[in-house]
C-alpha positions in Angstrom: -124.5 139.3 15.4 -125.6 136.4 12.8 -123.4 134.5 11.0 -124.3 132.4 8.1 -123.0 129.3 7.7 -122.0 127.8 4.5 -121.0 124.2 3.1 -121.4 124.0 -0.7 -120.7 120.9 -2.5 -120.9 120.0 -6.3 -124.7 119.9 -6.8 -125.9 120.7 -3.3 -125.8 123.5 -0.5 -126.3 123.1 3.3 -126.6 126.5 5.7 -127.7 127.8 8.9 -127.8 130.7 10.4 -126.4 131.3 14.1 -127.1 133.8 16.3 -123.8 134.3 18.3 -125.2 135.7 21.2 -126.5 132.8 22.1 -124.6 130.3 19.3 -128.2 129.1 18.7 -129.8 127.9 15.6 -132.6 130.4 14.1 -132.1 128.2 11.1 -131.5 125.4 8.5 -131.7 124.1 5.2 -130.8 122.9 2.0 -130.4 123.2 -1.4 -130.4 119.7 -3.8 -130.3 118.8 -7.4 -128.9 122.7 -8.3 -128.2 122.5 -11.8 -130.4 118.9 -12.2 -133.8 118.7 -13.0 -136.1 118.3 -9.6 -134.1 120.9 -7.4 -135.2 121.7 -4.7 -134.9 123.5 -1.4 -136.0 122.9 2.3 -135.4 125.3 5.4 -137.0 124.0 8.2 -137.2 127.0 11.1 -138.6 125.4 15.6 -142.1 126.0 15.6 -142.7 127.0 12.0 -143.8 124.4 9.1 -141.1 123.3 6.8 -140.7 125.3 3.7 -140.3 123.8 0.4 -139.2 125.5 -2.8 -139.4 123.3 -6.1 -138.1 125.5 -8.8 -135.6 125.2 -11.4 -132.2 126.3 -9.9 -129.6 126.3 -12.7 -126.5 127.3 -10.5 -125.0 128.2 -7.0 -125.6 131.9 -8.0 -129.6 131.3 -8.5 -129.1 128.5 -4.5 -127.7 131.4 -2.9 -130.1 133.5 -4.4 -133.3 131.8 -3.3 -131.7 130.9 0.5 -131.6 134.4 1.0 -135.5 135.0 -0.1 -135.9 132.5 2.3 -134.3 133.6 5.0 -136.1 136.9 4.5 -139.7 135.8 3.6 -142.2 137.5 5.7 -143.9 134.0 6.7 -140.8 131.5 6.9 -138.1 133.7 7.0 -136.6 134.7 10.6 -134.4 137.7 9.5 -135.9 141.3 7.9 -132.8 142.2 5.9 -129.7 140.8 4.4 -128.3 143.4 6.6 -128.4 141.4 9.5 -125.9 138.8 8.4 -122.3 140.1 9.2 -120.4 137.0 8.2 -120.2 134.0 6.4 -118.6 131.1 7.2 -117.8 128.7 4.5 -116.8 124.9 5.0 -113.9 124.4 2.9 -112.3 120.9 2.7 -109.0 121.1 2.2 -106.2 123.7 3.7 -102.9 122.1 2.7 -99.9 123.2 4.8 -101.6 126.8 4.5 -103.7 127.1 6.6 -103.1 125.7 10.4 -106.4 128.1 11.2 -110.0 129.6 10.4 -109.1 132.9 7.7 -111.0 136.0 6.2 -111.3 135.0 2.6 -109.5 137.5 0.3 -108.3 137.2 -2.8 -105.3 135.5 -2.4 -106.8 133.1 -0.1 -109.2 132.2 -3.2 -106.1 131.7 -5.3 -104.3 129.6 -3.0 -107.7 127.2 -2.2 -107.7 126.7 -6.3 -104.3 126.0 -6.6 -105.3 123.3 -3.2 -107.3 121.7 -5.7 -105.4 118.6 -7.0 -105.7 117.6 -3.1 -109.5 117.4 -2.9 -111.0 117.9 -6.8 -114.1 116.9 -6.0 -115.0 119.5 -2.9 -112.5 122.5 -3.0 -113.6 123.6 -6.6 -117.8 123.7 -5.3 -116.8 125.3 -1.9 -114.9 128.2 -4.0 -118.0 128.2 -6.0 -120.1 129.3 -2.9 -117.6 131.7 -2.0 -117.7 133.6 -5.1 -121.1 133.4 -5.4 -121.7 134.7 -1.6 -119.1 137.8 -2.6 -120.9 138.9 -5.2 -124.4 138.9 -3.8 -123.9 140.2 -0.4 -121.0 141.9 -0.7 -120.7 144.1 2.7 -120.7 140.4 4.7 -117.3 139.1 5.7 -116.5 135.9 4.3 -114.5 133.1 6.5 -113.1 130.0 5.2 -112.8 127.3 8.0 -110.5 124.3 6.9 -111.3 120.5 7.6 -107.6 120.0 7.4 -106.7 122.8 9.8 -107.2 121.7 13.4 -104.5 118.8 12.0 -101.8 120.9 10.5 -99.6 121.0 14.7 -98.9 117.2 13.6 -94.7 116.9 13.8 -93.2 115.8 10.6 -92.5 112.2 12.4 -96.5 112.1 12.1 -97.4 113.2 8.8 -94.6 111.9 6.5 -95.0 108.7 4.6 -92.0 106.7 4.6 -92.2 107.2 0.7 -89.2 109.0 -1.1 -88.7 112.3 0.5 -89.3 114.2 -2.9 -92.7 112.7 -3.3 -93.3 115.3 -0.1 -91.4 118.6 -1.4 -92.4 118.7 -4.7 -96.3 117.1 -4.1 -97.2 117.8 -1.3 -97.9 113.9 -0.2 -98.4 113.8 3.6 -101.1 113.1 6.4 -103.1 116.0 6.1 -106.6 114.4 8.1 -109.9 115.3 7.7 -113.1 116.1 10.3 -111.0 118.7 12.0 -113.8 120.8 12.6 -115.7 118.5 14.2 -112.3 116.8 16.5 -111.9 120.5 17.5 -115.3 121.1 18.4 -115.5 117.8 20.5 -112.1 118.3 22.0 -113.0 122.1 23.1 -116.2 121.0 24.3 -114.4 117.8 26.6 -111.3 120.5 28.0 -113.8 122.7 30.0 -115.9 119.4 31.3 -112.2 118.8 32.7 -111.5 121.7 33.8 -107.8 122.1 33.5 -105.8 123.2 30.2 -103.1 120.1 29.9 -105.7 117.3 28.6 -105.1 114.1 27.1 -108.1 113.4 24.6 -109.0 111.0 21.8 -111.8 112.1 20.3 -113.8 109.2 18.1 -115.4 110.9 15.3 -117.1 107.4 13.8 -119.9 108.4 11.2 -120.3 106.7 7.8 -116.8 107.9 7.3 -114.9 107.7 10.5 -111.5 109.2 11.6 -109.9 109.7 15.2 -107.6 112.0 17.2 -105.0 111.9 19.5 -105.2 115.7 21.4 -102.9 116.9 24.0 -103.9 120.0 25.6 -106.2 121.4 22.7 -103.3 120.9 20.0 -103.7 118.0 17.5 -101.0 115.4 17.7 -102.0 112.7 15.1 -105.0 111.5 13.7 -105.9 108.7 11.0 -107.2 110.0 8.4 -104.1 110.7 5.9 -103.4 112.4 2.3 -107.0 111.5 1.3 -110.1 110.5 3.8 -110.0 107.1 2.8 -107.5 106.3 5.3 -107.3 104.9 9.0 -110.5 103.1 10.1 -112.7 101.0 8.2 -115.9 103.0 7.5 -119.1 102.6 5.5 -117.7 102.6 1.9 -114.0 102.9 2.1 -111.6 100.8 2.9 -109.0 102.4 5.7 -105.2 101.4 6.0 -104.7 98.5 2.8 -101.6 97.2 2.3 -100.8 99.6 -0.9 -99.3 96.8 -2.9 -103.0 95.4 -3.6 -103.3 98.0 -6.1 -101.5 96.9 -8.9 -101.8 93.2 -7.9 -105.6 93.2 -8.4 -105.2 95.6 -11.4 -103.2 93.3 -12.7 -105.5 90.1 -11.7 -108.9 92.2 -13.4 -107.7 94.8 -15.9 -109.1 97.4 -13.8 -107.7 100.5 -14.6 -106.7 103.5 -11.5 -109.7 104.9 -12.0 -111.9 101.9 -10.9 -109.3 101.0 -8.5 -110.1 104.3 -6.3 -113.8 104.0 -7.0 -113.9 100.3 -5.5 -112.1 101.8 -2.6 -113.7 104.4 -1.8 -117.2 103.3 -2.4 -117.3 99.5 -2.7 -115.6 98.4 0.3 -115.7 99.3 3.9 -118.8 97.4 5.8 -120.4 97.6 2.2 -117.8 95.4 1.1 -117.1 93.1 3.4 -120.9 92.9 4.2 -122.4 92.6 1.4 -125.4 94.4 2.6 -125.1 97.8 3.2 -122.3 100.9 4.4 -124.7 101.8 6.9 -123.6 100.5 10.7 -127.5 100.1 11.3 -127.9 98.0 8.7 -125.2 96.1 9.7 -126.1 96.0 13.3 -129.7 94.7 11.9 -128.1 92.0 10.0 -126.3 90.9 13.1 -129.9 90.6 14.6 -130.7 88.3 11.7 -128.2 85.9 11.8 -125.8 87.4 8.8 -122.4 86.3 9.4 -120.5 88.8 7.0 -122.3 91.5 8.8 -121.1 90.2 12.3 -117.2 89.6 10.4 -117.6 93.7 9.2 -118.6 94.8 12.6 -115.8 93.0 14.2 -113.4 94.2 11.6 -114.6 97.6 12.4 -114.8 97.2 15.8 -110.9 95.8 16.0 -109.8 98.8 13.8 -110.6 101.5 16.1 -109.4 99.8 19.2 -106.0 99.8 18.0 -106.0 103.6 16.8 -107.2 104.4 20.4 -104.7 102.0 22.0 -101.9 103.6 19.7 -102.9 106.8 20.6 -103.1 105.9 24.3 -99.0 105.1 24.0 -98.8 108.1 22.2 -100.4 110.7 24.6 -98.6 109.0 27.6 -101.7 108.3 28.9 -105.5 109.4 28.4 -107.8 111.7 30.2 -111.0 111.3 28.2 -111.9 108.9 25.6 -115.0 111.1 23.6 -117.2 109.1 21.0 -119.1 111.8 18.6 -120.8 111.5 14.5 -123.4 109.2 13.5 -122.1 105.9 14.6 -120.3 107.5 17.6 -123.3 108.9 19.2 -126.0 106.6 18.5 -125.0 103.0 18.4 -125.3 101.9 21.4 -124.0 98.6 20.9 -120.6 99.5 18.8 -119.7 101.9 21.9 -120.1 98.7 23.8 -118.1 96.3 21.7 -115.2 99.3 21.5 -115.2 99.7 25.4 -115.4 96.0 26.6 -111.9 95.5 24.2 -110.3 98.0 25.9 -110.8 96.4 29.5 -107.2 96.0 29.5 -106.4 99.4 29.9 -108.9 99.5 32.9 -112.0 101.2 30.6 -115.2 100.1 31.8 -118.6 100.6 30.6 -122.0 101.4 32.4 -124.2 99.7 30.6 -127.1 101.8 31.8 -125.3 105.5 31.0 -124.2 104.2 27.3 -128.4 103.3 26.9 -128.1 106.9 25.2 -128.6 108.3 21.6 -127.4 111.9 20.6 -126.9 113.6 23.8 -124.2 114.6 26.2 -123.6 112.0 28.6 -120.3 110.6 30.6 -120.7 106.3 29.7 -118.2 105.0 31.7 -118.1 103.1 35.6 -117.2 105.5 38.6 -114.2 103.1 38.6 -113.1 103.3 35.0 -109.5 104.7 34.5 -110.6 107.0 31.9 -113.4 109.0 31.3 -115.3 108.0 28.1 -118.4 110.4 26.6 -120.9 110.6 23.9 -120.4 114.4 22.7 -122.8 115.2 20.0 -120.4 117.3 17.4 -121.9 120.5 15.9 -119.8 121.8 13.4 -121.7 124.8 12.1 -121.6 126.1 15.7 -117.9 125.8 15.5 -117.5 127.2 12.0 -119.6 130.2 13.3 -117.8 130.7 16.4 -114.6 130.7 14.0 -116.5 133.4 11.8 -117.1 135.4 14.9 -114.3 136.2 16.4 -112.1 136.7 13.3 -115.0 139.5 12.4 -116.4 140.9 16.2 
């Protein structure tokens, strides 16, 4: 059985294709610039040479299209017939208080994933987009929709509420919903059977250019810290994290900035980028550490400071911690922020060894025999987990 997995955004289109048998990737590529001048795709196949379409791709009907040429050309391709694809998995970003699980797409699912829409304009819209498209072009495969928001939704109401007006809740819909949930519950999945018993107490550290954690007691979300909108919790590369929400009208008020500019600045002027200077990417920071750059070195520590108090908090909150799992971008190659992270957390009797963390993008336990929690590098693979979503809602 191969499932095809989908994540579609607003002007671009990632897949791969799994064979389940073996979860293993026969494939992967992507589709930019659809509907811009200078699209383009690239599937890249082990042992093959890259393939590069440039052609004019007006829309996600002509994307989907030319993937599945692609995955069927005689010289690049690796499957004979659309045939052999029995599912689709789509990505889709935003679940509400639907959707506490993976579901076959019908109809009414479609419906309610539009009407979701207010809560994540810029992402549900283009996955619904590749759903509609996939439907109408392949037909006789079964099409999954796998929520980011999902793995989140067995928070208790003490967790998710705002302590806003209780109306703001009912009749909006304004909670903690989190985000990366594919990715927490692939990592968390992946840390329970290296423990070997079903009650665990995780945090998982999913710290990429945007960065959320999880606090997850045996399998089930409890709280994590992203919130209504991903540009909550942590600092991360362009965004902010937790403000003090009163900021808002204070520096509207101070610049004539209107809302509009207000989120923008927010989401993609501040972060590391904004207290930097430099860059929203935690190499570049780490490079202008090297160089002697001291708002670099003040955006790491701010960083650095942020997520140590989410995994304390959720260390009081689990009653205690099993396994302490760093995964993402950030989480599984910087060598030196897993460092800083683990040394502030000596307190709680979490040591480093400084020769297992000299490790980029691979499986590997990082603490001291004599730490009191374990603490890994899990490299997250959400496609594997959106397939094995796919599969066995369709075996």
């Amino acid at each position: 059985m191969k499932t095809l997995v989908i994540n579609c955004g607003s002007s671009s289109l990632k897949y791969q294709l799994i064979d389940m048998s073996t979860e293993e990737c026969m494939v992967q590529g992507l589709v930019e610039r659809i509907g811009i001048e200078g699209s383009v795709l690239t599937q890249k196949v082990e042992g093959k040479d890259k393939y590069v379409i440039n052609t004019e791709i007006k829309n996600h009907k002509d994307a989907i299209k030319l993937v599945l040429e692609a995955l069927i050309d005689p010289v690049h391709g690796v499957i004979k017939s659309m045939d052999e694809i029995s599912a689709v998995g789509h990505r889709v970003v935003h679940g509400g208080e639907k959707y506490a699980s993976s579901v076959i797409i019908t109809d009414e699912v479609i419906n309610t994933v539009e009407e979701l829409s207010d809560l994540a304009p810029l992402h549900n819209p283009a996955n619904l987009v590749g759903v509609r498209a996939f439907k109408e072009i392949i037909p006789n495969s079964i099409p999954v929709g796998v929520f980011d928001t999902a793995f989140h939704q067995t928070m208790k109401e003490e967790n998710f509420l705002y302590p806003v007006p209780y109306e703001w809740y009912k009749d909006y819909g304004v909670r903690k919903y989190g985000f990366h949930g594919t990715s927490h519950k692939y990592v968390s999945e992946k840390m329970i059977s290296i423990l070997g018993k079903e009650e665990t107490k995780i945090i998982t550290c999913h710290i990429g250019n945007g960065g959320s954690l999880a606090a997850v007691k045996n399998g089930k979300c409890i709280d994590t810290s992203m919130g209504f909108t991903p540009n909550a919790g942590i600092i991360m590369g362009s965004r902010s994290g937790d403000i003090d929400a009163s900021l808002i009208p204070f520096v509207m008020k101070k610049t004539g900035m209107n809302i509009s500019e207000i989120d923008n600045a927010l989401n993609k002027k501040s972060g590391l980028l904004g207290i930097s200077g430099v860059s929203s990417d935690s190499r570049d920071i780490e490079e202008g550490i090297n160089n002697g750059n001291a708002r670099c070195l003040l955006a790491q520590n701010m960083y650095v400071n942020k997520i140590v108090k989410y995994i304390a908090e959720y260390f009081v909150e689990l009653g205690g911690c099993d396994a302490l799992v760093f995964t993402a971008g950030v989480g599984e190659n910087s060598i030196s922020t897993r460092k800083q992270i683990i040394e502030k957390l000596s307190c709680l009797g979490i040591k480093l060894d400084d020769e297992r963390n000299n490790v980029r993008g691979k499986l590997t336990l990082i603490s001291s025999d004599d730490s009191t929690v374990p603490v890994y590098v899990i490299p997250t693979d959400e496609e594997v987990m959106i397939a094995r979503d796919t599969y066995n809602l369709t075996k």
